[in-house]
N, C-alpha and C positions, 0 to 999 in steps of 0.2 A: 607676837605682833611687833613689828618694828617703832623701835621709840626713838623721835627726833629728838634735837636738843632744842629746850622751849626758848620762845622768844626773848628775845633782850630784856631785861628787867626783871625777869622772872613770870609773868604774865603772857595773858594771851596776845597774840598779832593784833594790833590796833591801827585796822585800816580806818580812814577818816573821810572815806569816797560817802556821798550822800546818798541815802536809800533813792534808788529811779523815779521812782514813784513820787518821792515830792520834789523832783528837782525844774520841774515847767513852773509850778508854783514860785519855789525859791529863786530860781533865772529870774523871771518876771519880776521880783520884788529888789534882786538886786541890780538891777537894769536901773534904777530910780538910788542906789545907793553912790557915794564918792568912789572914784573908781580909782584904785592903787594899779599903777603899771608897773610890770615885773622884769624881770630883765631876764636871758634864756636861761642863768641856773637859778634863779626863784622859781620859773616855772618848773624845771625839772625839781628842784625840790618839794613843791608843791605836790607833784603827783605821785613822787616818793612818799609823803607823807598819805596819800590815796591810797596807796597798794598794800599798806603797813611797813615799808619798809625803812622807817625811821621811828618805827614800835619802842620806846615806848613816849613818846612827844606827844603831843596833843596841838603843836601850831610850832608856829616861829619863835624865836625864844627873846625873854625881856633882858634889861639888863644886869640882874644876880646871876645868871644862867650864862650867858654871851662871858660874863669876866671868868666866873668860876671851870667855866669849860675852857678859855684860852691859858687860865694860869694851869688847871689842876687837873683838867679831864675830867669834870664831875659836872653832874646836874645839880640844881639846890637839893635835891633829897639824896645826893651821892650817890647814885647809880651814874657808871662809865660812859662819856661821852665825849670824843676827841678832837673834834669840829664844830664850831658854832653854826646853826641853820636859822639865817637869820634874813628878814626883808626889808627894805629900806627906800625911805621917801626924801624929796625936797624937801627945804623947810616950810616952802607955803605952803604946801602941800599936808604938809603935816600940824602947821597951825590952823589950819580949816577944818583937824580930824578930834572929838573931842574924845576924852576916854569912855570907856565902852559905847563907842560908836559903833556899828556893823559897817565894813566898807569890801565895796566888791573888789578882788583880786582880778585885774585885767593881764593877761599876754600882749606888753608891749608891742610885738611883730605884728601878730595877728588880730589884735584887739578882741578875744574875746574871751567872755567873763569867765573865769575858771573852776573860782568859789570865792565862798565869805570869808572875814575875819571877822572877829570880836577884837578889840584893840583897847588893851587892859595897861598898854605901858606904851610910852614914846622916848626916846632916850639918843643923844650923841655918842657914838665911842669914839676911839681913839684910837685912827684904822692902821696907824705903823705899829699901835701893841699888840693887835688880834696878828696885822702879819709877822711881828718878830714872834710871834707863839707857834703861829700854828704853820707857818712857811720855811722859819728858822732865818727871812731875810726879808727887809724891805725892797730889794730891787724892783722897781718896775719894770722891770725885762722878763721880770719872772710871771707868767700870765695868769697864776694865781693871786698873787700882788697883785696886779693892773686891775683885775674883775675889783676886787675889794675897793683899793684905792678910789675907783669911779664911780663906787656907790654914796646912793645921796648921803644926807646929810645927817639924818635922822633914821632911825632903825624905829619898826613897828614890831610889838610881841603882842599874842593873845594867840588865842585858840581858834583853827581851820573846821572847815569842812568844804569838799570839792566836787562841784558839779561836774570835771570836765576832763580828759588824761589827752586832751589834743589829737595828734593823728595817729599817735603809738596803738590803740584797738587795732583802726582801720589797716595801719598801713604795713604793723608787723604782726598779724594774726598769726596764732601759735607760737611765737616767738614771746612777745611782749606778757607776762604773766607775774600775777598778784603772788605775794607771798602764801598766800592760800593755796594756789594755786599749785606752785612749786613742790612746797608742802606733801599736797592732793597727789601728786607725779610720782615721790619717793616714796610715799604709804602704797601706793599698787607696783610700786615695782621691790616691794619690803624693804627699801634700805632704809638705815638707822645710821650710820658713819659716811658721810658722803661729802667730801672734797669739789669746790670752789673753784674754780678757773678763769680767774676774769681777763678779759682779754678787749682794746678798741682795736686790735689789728687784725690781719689775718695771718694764720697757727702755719709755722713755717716748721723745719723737721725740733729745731730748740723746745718749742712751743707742746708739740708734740710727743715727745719725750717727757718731758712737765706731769703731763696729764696723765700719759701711763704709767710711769712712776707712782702717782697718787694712785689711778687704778689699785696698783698691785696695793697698795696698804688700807684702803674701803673697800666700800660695797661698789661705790662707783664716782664718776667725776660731774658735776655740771659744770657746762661750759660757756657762761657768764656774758654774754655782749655786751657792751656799752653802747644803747640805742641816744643816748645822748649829745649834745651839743660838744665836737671834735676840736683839737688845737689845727688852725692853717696845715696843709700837707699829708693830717689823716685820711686814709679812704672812704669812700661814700660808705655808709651800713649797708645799702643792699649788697656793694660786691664783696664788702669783707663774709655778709652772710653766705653768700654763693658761695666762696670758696673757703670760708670754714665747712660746711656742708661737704662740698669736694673733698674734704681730708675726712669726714667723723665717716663719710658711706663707706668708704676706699680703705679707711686703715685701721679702723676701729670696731670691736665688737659691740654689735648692737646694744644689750644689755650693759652692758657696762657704761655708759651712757647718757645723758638728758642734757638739751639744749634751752636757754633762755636767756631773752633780754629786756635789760630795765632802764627808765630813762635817766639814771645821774649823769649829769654835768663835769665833767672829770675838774679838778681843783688843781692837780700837779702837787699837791702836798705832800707828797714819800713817805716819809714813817706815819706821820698823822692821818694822813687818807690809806695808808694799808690800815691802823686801826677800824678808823671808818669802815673800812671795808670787810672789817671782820664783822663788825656788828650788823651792818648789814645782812650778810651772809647766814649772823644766827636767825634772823628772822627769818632768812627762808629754808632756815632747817638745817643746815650745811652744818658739820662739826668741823671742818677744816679748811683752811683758804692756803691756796698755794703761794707763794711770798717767793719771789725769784727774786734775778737781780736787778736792784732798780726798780723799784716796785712804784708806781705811780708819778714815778721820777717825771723828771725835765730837766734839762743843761747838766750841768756839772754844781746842782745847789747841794747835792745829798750824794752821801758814799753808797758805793754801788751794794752794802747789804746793811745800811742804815735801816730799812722795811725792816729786813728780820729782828735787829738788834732790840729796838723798842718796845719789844713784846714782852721780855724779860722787864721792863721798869714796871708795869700793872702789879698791881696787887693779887691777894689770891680772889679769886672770883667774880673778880672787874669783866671778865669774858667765858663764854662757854668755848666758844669757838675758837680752835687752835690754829696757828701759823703751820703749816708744810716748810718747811726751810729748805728749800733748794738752791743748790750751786749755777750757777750759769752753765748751759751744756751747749754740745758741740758735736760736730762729726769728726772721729778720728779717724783720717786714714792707717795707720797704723793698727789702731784697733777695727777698723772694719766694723763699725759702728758709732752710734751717741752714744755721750758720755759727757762727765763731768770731770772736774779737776779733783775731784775724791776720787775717781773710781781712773781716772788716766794716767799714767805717768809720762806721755809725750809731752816732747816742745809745742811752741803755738805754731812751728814749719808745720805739724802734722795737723794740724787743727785749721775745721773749714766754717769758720765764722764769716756772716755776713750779716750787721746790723738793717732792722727793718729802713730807716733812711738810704743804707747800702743798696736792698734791694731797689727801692723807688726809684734810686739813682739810675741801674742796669736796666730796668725795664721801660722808665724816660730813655735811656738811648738805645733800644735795642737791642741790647745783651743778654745773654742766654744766662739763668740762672740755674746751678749747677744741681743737681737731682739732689745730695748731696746734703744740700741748704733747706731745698723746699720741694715738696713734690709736683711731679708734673702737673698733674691733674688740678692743683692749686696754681701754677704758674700760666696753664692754658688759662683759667679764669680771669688772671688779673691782665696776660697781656691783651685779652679784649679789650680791657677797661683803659691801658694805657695805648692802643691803638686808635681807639678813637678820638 
């Protein structure tokens, strides 16, 4: 029988979704509680914390937790944790809430209730330390900065439970899937070693290469989406789904295989959000996360294999789940295929790079994107999208 690698912490997935069955009850009662509005990544975090895949949490965190996690990477019981997940109010707001109050978790956007808190701590931080920790910079250009910087004023910690994952069910069925669930995908298709792909774009021939590469060294690859809240300029989800689709039917062996997406909020934190991202990944079974270049990057805050680099400072056993180190790849004409700068010995004259911005650029004006870069049947989909 195929054995995963168990959840973060050592324990089991700790989904924090409320049983169905009492959740008209519990709505109902928290309709009548203070109602905490969220901003789009509290809620995505929130529903991460639904699915198990912020295993092993139990809510937002107070403030021994928020310091110890931005200086050290530790929870207070030192288990590995490289991003604070934390929710935060005004301060009237937060003087109207008294400790162990129950207050209902609202979606700012949509106003509705999402789940409860127990609110066991109320606390200020000091939002240039958390960003010079876990950003490496205060810039407010940087739009993991800017989300931080704009949060109120006061931070709530205590422990969740979630009535509600918003429109992710409805609106990406079979896609959108619990750690359980995941899990449930790789036990019937027996893998045990199975590689991580996460990807907000859509898989151009780089992207694609990435993935078989890992192929060849598991049992197989999941290919990761980011159903989450996008930076300006990213593509809608459904057409990145369209034509990642268009690549896995067309180029990829069935089995070797699984698709899924989960709602994070992308941070742009680089080495710290690839950690994140590994832990994630052990909760839903994944022994391996692909780590390219630039890995959760933005601008020019982080070197382009700062992701891989950070993985080496962990201690032994801070993670189950291993980084994929991959080079940056490309189409060599010369070699008449992908490749990378290990396996290539040409100049960048023979080399057919086109950054995902690059592409956006050619297909806003009209330009044919070379086969080369990205497959047809991937570029039929998107110039629909930039047709209209």
């Amino acid at each position: 029988m195929a054995t995963l690698v168990p959840s973060h912490g050592g324990g089991t997935t700790k989904p924090l979704r409320m049983p169905e069955a009492e959740r008209p009850e519990q709505l109902k009662r928290a309709e009548g509680l203070k109602k905490v509005p969220m901003s789009s990544r509290e809620v995505s975090d929130l529903i991460m914390f639904s699915i198990a895949a912020y295993t092993p949490l139990d809510g937002f965190m107070g403030e021994q937790e928020w310091n110890s996690v931005c200086t050290e990477m530790r929870l207070a019981n030192g288990v590995f944790w490289p991003i604070p997940i934390t929710v935060s109010v005004d301060e009237d707001l937060a003087n109207g809430i008294n400790i162990r109050d129950d207050v209902a978790l609202v979606d700012e956007e949509t106003c509705e209730i999402m789940g409860v808190m127990n609110v066991i701590e109320k606390y200020s931080i000091d939002k240039a330390f958390e960003c010079f920790h876990v950003f490496r910079t205060t810039d407010e250009k940087h739009p993991g900065v800017a989300k931080v910087m704009a949060q109120g004023e006061v931070n709530l910690g205590g422990p969740v439970q979630v009535f509600s994952e918003g429109e992710f069910p409805e609106k990406y069925p079979g896609l959108f899937l619990s750690c359980s669930e995941v899990r449930a995908l790789f036990a019937r298709k027996g893998w045990s070693r199975v590689a991580a792909f996460q990807t907000r774009n859509p898989m151009h021939r780089s992207h694609e290469h990435l993935a078989k590469i890992a192929i060849e060294v598991t049992d197989g690859v999941l290919i990761h989406q980011v159903l989450g809240k996008l930076k300006a300029g990213d593509l809608p989800a459904d057409v990145r789904i369209e034509a990642i689709n268009a690549m896995v039917d067309n180029y990829f062996v069935p089995a070797t295989v699984a698709q899924a997406g989960y709602p994070i909020e992308m941070r742009y934190a680089g080495p710290r959000e690839a950690l994140l991202h590994a832990v994630i990944r052990q909760n839903f079974g994944c022994s391996h996360l692909i780590v390219g270049r630039d890995h959760a990057g933005v601008g020019n805050y982080y070197g382009p294999y700062d992701a891989q680099h950070i993985f080496a400072s962990l201690w032994p056993g801070a993670l189950q789940t291993q980084p994929l180190k991959i080079d940056i790849t490309f189409y060599c004409t010369k070699c008449g295929g992908m490749a990378t700068s290990r396996t290539c010995r040409h100049g960048p004259e023979d080399r057919v790079t086109i950054s995902g911005t690059g592409q956006r650029e050619m297909l806003t004006n009209g330009e044919d994107i070379p086969p080369e870069f990205s497959r047809p049947e991937v570029v039929e989909v998107l110039k629909a999208y930039y047709a209209d």
